[in-house]
C-alpha positions in Angstrom: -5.7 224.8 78.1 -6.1 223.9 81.5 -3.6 221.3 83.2 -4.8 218.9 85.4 -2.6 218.1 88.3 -3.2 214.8 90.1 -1.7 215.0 93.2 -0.2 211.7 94.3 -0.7 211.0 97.8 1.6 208.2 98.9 0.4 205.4 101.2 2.2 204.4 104.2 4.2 201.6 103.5 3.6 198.4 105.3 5.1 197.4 108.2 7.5 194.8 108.3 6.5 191.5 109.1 9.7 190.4 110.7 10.7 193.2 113.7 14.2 193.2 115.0 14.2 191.3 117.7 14.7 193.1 121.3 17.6 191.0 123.3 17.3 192.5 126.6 14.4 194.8 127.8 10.6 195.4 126.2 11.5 199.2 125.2 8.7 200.7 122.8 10.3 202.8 120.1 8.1 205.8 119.7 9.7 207.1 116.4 8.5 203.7 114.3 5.6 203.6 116.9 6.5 199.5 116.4 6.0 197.3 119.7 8.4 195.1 120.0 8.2 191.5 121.0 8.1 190.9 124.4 10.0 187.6 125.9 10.0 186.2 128.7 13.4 184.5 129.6 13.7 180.8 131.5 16.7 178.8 132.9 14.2 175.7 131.7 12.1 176.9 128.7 13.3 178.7 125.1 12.4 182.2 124.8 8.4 183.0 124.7 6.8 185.5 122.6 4.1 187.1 125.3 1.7 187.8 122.8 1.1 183.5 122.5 0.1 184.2 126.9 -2.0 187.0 126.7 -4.9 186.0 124.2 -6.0 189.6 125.1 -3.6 191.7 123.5 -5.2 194.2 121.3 -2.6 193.6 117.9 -4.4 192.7 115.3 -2.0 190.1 114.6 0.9 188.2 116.4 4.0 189.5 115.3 6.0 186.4 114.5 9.3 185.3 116.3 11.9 183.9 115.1 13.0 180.7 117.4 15.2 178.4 117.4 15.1 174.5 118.0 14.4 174.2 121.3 15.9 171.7 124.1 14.2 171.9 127.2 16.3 171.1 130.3 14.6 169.8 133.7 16.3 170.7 137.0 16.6 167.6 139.1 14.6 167.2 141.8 15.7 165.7 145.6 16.8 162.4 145.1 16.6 162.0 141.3 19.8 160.7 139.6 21.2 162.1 136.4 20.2 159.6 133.2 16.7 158.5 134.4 13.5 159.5 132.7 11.2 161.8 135.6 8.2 159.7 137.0 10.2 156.3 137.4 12.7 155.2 140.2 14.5 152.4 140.3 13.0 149.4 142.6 15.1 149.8 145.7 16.1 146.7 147.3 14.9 145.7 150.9 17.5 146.1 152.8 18.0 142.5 154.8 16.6 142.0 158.1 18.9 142.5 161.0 20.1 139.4 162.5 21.0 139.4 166.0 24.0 138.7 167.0 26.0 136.8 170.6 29.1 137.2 172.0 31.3 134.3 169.7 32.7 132.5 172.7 29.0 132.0 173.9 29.3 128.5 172.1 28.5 125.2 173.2 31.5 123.2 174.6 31.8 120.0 176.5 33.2 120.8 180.1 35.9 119.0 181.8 34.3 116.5 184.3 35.6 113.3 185.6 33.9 109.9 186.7 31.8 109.7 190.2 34.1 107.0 191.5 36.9 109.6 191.6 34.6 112.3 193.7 33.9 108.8 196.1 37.0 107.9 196.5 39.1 111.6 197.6 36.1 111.8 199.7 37.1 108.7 200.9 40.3 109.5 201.5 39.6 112.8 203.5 37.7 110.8 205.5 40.1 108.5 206.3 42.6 111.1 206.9 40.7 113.3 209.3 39.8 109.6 211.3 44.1 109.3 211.2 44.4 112.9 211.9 42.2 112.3 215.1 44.3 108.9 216.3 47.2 111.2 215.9 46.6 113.6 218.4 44.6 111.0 220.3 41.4 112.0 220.2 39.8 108.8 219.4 38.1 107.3 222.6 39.4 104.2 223.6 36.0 102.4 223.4 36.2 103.4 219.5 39.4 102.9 219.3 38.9 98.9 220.3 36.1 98.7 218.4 38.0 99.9 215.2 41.1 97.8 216.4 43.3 100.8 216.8 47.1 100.2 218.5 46.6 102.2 222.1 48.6 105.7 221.5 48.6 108.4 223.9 48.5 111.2 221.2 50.8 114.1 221.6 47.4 116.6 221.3 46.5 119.2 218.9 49.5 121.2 217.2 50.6 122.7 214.0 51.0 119.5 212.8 47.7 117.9 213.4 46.0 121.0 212.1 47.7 121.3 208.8 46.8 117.6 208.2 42.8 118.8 209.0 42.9 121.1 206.9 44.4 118.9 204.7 42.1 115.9 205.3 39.0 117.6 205.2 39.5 120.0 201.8 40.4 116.8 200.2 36.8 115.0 201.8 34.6 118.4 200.7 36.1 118.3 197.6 35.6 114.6 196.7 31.8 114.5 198.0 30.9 118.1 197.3 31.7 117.8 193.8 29.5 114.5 193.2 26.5 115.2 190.8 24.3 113.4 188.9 23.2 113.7 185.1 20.2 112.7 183.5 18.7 112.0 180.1 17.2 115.7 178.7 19.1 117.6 181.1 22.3 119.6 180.8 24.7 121.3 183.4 26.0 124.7 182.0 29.1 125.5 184.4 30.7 129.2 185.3 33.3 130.5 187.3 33.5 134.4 188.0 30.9 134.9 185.3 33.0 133.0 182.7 31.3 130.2 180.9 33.0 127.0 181.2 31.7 124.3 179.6 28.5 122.2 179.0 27.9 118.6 180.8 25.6 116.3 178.9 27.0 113.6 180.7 24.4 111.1 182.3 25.3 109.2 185.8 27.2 110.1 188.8 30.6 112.3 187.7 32.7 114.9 189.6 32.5 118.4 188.7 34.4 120.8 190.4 32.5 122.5 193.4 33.5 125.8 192.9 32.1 125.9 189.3 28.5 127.3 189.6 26.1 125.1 188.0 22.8 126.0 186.2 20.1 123.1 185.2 18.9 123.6 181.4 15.8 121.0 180.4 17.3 119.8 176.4 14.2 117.4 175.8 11.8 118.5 173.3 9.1 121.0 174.4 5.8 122.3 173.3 4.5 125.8 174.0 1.6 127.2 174.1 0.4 131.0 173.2 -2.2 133.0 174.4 -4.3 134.7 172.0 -2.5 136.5 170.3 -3.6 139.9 167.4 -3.2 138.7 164.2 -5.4 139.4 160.4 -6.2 137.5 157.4 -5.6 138.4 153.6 -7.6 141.0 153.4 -6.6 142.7 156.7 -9.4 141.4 159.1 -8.7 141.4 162.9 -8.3 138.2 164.3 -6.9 136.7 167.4 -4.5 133.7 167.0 -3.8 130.4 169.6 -0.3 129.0 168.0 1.6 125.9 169.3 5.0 125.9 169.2 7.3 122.8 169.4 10.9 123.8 170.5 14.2 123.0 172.3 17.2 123.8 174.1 20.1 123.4 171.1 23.0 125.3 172.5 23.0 125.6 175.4 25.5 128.0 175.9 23.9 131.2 174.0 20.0 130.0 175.7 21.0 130.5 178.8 23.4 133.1 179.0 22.3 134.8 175.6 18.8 135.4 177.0 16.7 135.9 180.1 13.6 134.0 179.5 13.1 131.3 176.8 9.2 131.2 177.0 8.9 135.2 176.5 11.7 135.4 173.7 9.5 132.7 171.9 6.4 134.7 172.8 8.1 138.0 171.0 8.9 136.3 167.7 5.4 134.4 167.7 3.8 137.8 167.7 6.1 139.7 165.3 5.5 136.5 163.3 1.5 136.8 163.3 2.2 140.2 162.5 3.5 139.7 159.1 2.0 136.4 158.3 -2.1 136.2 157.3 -3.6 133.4 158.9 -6.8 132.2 157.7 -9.8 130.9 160.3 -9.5 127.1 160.6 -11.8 125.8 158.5 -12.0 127.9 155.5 -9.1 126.3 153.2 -6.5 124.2 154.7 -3.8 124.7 151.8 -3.6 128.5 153.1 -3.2 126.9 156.8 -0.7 124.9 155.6 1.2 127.5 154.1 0.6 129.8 157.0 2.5 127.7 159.4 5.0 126.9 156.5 6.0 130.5 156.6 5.4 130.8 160.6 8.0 128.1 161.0 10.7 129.8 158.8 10.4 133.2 160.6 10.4 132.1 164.3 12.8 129.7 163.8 15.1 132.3 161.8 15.0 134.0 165.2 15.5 131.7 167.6 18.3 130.5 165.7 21.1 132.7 167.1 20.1 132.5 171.1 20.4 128.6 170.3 16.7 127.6 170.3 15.8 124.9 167.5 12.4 125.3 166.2 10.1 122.6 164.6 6.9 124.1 164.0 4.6 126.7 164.4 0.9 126.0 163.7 -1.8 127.9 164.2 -4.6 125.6 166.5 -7.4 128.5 167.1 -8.2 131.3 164.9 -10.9 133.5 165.4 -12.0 137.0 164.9 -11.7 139.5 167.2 -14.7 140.7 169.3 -15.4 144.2 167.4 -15.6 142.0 164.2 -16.8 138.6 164.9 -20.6 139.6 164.8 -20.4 140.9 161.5 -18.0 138.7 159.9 -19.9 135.5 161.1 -22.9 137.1 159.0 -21.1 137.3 156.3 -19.8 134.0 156.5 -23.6 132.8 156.9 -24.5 134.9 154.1 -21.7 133.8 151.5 -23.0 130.1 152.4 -26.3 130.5 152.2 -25.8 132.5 148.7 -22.5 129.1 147.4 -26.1 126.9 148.2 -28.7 129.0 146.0 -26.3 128.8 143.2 -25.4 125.3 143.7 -29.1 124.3 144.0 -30.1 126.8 140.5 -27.3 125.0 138.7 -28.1 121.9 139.0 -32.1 122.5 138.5 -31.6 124.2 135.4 -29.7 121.2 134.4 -32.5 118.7 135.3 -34.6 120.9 133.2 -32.5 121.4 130.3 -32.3 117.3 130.3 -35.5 116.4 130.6 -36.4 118.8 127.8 -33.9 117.7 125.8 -35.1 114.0 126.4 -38.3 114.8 124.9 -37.7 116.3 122.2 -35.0 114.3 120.9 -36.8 111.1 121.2 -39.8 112.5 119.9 -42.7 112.6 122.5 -43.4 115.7 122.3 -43.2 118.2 119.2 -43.3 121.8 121.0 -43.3 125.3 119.5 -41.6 128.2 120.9 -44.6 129.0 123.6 -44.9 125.0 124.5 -41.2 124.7 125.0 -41.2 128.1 127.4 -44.3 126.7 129.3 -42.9 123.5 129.9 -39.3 125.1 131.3 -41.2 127.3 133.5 -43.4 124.7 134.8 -40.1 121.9 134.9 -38.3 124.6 136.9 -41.0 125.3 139.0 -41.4 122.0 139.9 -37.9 121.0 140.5 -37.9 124.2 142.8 -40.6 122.7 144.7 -39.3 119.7 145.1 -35.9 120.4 146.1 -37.3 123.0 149.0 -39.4 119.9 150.1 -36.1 117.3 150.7 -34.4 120.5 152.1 -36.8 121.0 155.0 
């Protein structure tokens, strides 16, 4: 009796579907002929299995990985602060304009002056004193002595004396009649000594003001100026070139005429930084945007003219037009745009005249139209309303 025996061949036994994970390099264990995961390690991203980059790999099947719940960190870039979310900034503020800024004693002050009779009257006296001066050492003639009724006086001649009273005499008469001067209405005196301001005269009529003070004529009344053409561009950024007319004056006088050189050009710079900001529109398109234009002009030009003591009233705009390399083209379009505003006004108001005397008909009942009739007689309405209207046109 024969005994089978059934050899039993065992099967390999499957591979585990969880591998022990690999912490620090991709080593291949060639006893267990197992591959390991392979990760790839990021200071801003969890750990990646490589098999999820590389479609390509030849494993039949991704070997899973375990992985924890990740919390991805972002490095913050130049200028980013901690707590905000990445594609939005805060709005910065603009920082404020720059205000310029005078020496504080440059402010206007009345100077110390005193009436014209006083000036007449030491001149006077000088005068009179150089006249006695000359009697003194007797050199008055005799003739003008008799005519002037002068005692006869042989004079004792030209000493010390007589020389100090000169002096004397005639300081007192150059002082007196060289400081005479003579205000008027809309015109100031600013006075200096050595450089030093020392006061403002608004004074009108004759007054004394001390000769050695060096005076300088300022014009106070109210002024107009105006610009030469000057670059400027509308809303949407058109070149255009800009005649503005500026009504001004003098308010300190102090701080415009020692503050800066020319008033005219310092007007002319803030005019032009001005047109540079502002859009101006050409006169005669909407006058609300004018309006505002020389609204805003105003604010700006007078903001800074304020400290160097100029007091502006306005700044309008009197001739706008475009610039040369654009004026061709954009007076074109301006014909075109026109031309086009009239073809719609004229369309509207014919279909209108044809929708009412349509409607006329048929509600009153003249007329009983079909679909066909009632398009006939709107083609034929509108074509003769067309006509019509080209006929009172020309």
């Amino acid at each position: 009796m024969s005994t089978n025996t059934t050899s039993t061949t065992s099967s390999p036994e499957p591979q585990s579907a969880v591998p022990a994970p690999v912490p620090e390099g991709p080593a291949v264990t060639a006893a267990t002929g197992q591959r390991p995961a392979r990760l790839i390690h990021n200071e801003a991203t969890t750990e990646i299995p490589v098999h999820l980059l590389f479609r390509d790999d030849p494993d039949p099947a991704p070997v899973p990985v375990p992985v924890r719940p990740a919390v991805v960190a972002r490095r913050q870039g130049l200028g980013e602060r901690s707590g905000e979310r990445p594609g939005t900034r805060r709005p910065v503020a603009a920082r404020p304009r720059p205000v310029p800024r005078i020496d504080p004693e440059l402010t206007e002050r009345p100077a110390r002056v005193l009436p014209g009779a006083a000036g007449v009257a030491a001149g006077l006296c000088g005068a009179a004193g150089c006249a006695a001066t000359s009697w003194w050492a007797g050199l008055v003639p005799p003739l003008a002595a008799q005519a002037l009724g002068l005692p006869a006086y042989a004079g004792t001649g030209l000493g010390p004396a007589q020389w100090a009273a000169y002096a004397a005499a005639g300081a007192l008469g150059m002082f007196g009649f060289g400081g005479l001067a003579r205000g008027r209405t809309g015109r100031a005196w600013v006075l200096g000594l050595f450089g030093r301001y020392r006061g403002t005269v608004r004074r009108t009529g004759l007054m004394w003001v001390n000769p050695l003070l060096l005076r300088r004529r300022v014009d106070v009344r109210l002024r107009h100026w105006r610009s030469e053409p000057m670059p400027a561009a509308d809303g949407n950024g058109v070149a255009l070139r800009a005649v503005t007319l500026v009504v001004w004056r003098v308010r300190d006088t102090a701080k415009a005429t020692l503050g800066v050189e020319d008033h005219e050009t310092y007007l002319r710079a803030c005019v032009e930084a001005a047109l540079a900001r502002v859009p101006v529109e050409p006169l005669g398109t909407v006058r609300s945007s004018a309006d505002v234009a020389g609204d805003t002009l105003t604010r700006l030009v007078a903001a800074d003219a304020e400290p160097v003591g100029l007091e502006v009233f306005s700044v309008r705009p009197v001739r706008v037009e475009y610039a040369p390399e654009v004026a061709a083209a954009m007076h074109r379009r301006r014909i075109a745009a026109l031309d086009a505003a009239q073809r719609a006004s004229v369309l509207t108001s014919v279909v209108d005249s044809v929708e009412d005397t349509v409607t006329r008909l048929t509600v009153r009942g003249l007329v009983e139209l079909d679909d066909y009739e009632r398009k006939v007689l709107v083609k034929d309405l509108t074509v003769a309303f067309c006509a019509g209207r080209g006929d009172a046109g020309a």
